[in-house]
DRENSESE-293215 format. One record per residue (C-alpha): residue in one letter; y, z negated, x negated. Coordinates in steps of 0.5 Angstrom, whole numbers, padded with zeros to 4 digits, always signed. Layout:
<rs>
aYZX/...
</rs>
This chain:
<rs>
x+0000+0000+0000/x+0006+0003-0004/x+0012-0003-0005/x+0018-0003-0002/x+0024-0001-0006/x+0027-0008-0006/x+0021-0012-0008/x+0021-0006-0015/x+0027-0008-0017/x+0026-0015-0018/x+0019-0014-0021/x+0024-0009-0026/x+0029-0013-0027/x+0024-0020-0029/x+0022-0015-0033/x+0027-0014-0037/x+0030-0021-0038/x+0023-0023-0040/x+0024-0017-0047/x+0031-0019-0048/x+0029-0026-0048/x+0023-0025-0053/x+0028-0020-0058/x+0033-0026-0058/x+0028-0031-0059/x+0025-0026-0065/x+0033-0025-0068/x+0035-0033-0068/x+0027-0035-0071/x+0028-0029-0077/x+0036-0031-0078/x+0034-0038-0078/x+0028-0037-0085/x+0030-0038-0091/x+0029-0031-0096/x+0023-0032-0101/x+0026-0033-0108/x+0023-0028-0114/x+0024-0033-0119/x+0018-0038-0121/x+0021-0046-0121/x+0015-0047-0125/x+0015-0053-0132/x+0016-0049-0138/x+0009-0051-0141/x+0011-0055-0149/x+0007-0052-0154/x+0006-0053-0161/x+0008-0046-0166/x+0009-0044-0173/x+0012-0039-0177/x+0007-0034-0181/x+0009-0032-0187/x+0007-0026-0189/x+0004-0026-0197/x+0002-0020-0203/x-0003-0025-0205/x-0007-0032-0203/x-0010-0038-0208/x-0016-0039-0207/x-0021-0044-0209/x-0028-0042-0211/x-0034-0046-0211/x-0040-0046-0217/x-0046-0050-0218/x-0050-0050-0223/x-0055-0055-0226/x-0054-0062-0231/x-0058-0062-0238/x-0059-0066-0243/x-0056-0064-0250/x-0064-0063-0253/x-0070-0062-0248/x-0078-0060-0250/x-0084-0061-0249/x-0088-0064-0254/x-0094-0062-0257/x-0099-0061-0262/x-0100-0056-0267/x-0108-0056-0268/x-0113-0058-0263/x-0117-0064-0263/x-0119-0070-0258/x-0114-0075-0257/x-0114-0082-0259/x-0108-0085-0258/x-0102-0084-0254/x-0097-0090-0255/x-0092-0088-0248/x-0092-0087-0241/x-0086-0085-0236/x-0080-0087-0237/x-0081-0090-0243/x-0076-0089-0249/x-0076-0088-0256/x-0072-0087-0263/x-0074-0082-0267/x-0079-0081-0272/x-0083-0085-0268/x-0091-0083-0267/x-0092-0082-0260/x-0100-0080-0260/x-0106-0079-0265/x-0112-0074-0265/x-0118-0076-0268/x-0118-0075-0275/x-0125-0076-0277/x-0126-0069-0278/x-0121-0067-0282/x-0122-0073-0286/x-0129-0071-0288/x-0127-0064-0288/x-0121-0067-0294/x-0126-0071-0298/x-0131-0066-0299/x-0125-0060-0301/x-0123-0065-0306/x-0131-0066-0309/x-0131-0058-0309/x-0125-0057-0313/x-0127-0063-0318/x-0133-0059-0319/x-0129-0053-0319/x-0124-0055-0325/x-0130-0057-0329/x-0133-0050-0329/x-0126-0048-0330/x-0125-0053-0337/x-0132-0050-0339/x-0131-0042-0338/x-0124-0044-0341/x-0128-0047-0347/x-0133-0041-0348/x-0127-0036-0348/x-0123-0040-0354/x-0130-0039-0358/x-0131-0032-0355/x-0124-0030-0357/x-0125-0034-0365/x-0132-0030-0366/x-0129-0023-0362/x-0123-0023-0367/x-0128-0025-0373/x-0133-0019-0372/x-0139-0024-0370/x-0139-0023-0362/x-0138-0016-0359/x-0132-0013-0354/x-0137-0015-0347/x-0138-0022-0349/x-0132-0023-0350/x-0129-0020-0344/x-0135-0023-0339/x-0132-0030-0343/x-0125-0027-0340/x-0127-0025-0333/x-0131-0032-0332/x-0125-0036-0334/x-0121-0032-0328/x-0126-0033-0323/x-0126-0041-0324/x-0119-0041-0324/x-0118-0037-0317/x-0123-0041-0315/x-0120-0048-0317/x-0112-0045-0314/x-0117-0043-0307/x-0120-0051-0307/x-0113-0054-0308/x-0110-0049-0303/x-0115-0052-0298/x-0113-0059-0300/x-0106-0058-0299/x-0108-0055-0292/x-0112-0059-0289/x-0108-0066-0292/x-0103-0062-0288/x-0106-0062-0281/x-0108-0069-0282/x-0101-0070-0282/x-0100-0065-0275/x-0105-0070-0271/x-0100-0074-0271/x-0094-0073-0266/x-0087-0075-0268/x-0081-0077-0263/x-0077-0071-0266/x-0070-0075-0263/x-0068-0081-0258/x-0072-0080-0252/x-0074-0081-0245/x-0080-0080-0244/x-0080-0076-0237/x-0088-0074-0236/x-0094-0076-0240/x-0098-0070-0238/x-0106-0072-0242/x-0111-0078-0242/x-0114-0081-0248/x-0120-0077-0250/x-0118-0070-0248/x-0119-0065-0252/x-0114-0061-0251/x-0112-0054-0256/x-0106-0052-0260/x-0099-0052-0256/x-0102-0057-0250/x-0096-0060-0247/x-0097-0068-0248/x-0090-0071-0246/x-0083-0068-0243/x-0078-0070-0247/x-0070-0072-0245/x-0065-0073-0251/x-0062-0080-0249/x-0054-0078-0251/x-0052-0071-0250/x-0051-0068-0243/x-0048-0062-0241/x-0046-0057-0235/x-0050-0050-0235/x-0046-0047-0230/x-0046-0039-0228/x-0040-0035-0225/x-0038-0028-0224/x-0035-0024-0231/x-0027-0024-0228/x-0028-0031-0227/x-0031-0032-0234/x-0025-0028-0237/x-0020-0032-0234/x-0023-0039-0237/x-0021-0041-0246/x-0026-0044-0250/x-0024-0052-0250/x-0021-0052-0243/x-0022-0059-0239/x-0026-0057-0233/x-0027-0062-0227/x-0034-0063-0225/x-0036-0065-0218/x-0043-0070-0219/x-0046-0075-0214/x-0043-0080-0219/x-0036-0077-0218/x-0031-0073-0221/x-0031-0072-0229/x-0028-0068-0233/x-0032-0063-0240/x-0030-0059-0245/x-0032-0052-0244/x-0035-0050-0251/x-0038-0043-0250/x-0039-0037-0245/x-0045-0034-0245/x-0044-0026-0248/x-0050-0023-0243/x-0050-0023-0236/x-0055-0026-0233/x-0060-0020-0229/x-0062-0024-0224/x-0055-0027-0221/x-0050-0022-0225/x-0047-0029-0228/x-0044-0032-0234/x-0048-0038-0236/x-0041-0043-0238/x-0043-0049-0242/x-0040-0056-0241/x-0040-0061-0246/x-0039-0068-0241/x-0036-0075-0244/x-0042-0081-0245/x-0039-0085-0240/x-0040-0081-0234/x-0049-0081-0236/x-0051-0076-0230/x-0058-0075-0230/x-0061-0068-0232/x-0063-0064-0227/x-0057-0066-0223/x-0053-0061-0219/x-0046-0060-0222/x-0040-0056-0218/x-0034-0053-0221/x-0028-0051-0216/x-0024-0046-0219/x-0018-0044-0215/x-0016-0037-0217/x-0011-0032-0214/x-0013-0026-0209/x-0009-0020-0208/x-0009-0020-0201/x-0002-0018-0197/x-0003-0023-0189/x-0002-0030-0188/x-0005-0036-0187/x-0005-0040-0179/x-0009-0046-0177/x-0016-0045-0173/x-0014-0047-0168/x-0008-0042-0167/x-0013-0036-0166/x-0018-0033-0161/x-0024-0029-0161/x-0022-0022-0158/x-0025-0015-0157/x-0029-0011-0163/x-0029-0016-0168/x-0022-0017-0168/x-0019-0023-0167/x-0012-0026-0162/x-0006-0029-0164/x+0000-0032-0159/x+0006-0029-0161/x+0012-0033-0159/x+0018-0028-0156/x+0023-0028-0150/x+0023-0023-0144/x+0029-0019-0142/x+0032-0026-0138/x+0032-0029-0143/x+0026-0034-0143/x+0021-0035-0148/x+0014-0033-0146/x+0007-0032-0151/x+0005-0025-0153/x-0002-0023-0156/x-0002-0021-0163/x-0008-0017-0166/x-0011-0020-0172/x-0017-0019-0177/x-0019-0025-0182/x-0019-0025-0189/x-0022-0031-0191/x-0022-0039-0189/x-0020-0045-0192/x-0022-0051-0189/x-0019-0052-0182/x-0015-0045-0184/x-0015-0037-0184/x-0012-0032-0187/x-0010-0025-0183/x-0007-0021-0182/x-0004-0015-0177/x+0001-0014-0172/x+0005-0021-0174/x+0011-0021-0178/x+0013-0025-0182/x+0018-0030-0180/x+0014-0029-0173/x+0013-0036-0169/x+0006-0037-0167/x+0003-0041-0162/x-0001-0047-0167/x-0006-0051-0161/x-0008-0051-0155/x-0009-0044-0154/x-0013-0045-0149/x-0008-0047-0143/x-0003-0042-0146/x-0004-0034-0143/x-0001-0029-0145/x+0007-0028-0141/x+0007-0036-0140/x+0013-0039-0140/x+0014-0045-0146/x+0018-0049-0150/x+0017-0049-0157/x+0015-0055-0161/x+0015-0054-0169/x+0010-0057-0172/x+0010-0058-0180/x+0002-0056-0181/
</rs>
């Protein structure tokens, strides 16, 4: 049923205040609000910085070690084999020089000695009577009475007893000689560091009997690479560093070959008797030396780990507003030293670097430097 014309109008005219009320609405609500603003009100964050210093050249300490020896080291042994009778130390005994150590069993060789010495008393007698026989061949030959051969066979008896008797001497002397070598002699003041036979073992020439140290002497045998041996100078103080503690020694040679296996030079170093190390211990040198190298040093801490190998830094800068912001700087290390690494890349010298707390701090960040004197 179609409405009549006034009802439409006021349907319309309901209509109309309702939009109007709704756009009025709308306008006062959106004057009302405030417009965002586009600039942060966030703290600026505080952070430690550093400048870098851009360097052609770096110092750097290189470490050594190398091994403590006594001044006379050997293992001492017999000349001649035999059975042992006597062995006067055990380990960690000492003793003095020209001290007997340990004996062989001499029964053989004595016996073998004084049969020699009753064969050459012999022999010298036949050699006095072939000497008697010559002088009266000699006498007779020269008078005519005894022909030229028994002359000459007077002669050639009275030679062979003489080889003989030089030949039993010989052997005299070289049996009392081997006499003395069954007995073994300390050749220096020692320790004795390991006794290596038993009383009654028969042991053959050049066994092993004791380990011996020299109780006075000690020095360093270091090896290094043949730049730093050239850098060093005969009687140079060198600091070493032994369980005991620092101690200083005197450089007294430089080995002139390099060693095939390690591609060093072997440094020998005389230490002073106070500092007594014990053979065997290991001796580390320091040495610092300059590497050319054009980059800087930073803290650890001032760096993290990027792409492909390469490494970041936090450059501090300032934006186009003028506020102080962080930027990543690329940087490859060199070297370490302790807590700090050498690198270099796109710093600059004089640049100011975030130094700690890398991980509260992005790149575009808003800081507040705070200078730090590491």
């Amino acid at each position: 049923m179609p409405l009549e014309p006034t009802t439409m109008k006021t349907r319309l005219l309901s209509i109309s205040c309702a939009v109007m009320f709704a756009a009025t609405a709308t306008y006062l609500l959106y004057a009302t609000k405030p417009a965002a603003s586009v600039e942060t009100n966030a703290a600026a964050l505080d952070a430690e910085v550093i400048n870098y210093k851009q360097q052609d050249q770096y110092e750097k300490t290189l470490t050594y070690a190398g091994i403590i020896k006594a001044e006379n080291e050997t293992r001492l042994a017999f000349e001649i084999g035999g059975t042992i009778s006597t062995l006067n130390f055990r380990l960690g005994d000492t003793g003095t020089a020209g001290t007997v150590a340990a004996e062989l069993d001499t029964r053989t060789l004595a016996a073998q000695l004084e049969a020699t010495r009753a064969q050459l008393k012999q022999a010298q007698a036949q050699r006095d009577l072939a000497e008697l026989q010559f002088n009266r061949a000699a006498k007779l030959n020269a008078s005519g009475s005894v022909s030229d051969d028994r002359y000459d066979e007077a002669k050639l008896g009275l030679a062979s007893q003489t080889a003989l008797v030089a030949s039993l001497q010989a052997n005299v002397s070289a049996t009392e000689v081997a006499l003395s070598k069954a007995k073994l002699v300390l050749p220096f003041n020692t320790t004795i560091n390991q006794r290596m036979v038993s009383i009654g073992d028969v042991v053959a020439p050049g066994t092993p009997i004791y380990d011996l140290t020299s109780q006075n002497g000690r020095e360093a045998h270091i090896g290094v690479p043949s730049h730093v041996a050239a850098e060093l100078r005969l009687g140079q103080t060198l600091t070493l560093h032994l369980k005991s503690g620092m101690v200083e020694g005197i450089l007294q040679t430089i080995s002139d070959k390099v060693d095939l296996r390690t591609r060093t030079r072997t440094l020998r170093i005389t230490l002073p008797e106070s500092a007594d190390p014990i053979p065997g211990e290991v001796a580390v040198l320091n040495h610092p030396t300059w590497v050319k190298s054009s980059g800087g040093w930073l803290p650890m801490t001032a760096i993290t780990e990027g792409n492909r190998g390469l490494w970041t830094a936090l450059r501090v800068t300032t934006n186009d507003s003028g506020a102080i912001i962080t930027q990543r700087a690329a940087v490859e290390i060199i070297d370490f030293d302790g807590d700090r690494v050498f690198v270099r890349g796109t710093l600059q010298d004089g640049d100011q670097v975030v130094a700690s707390g890398t991980h509260r701090v992005v790149p575009g960040m808003m800081i507040k430097p705070v200078e730090t004197s590491r």
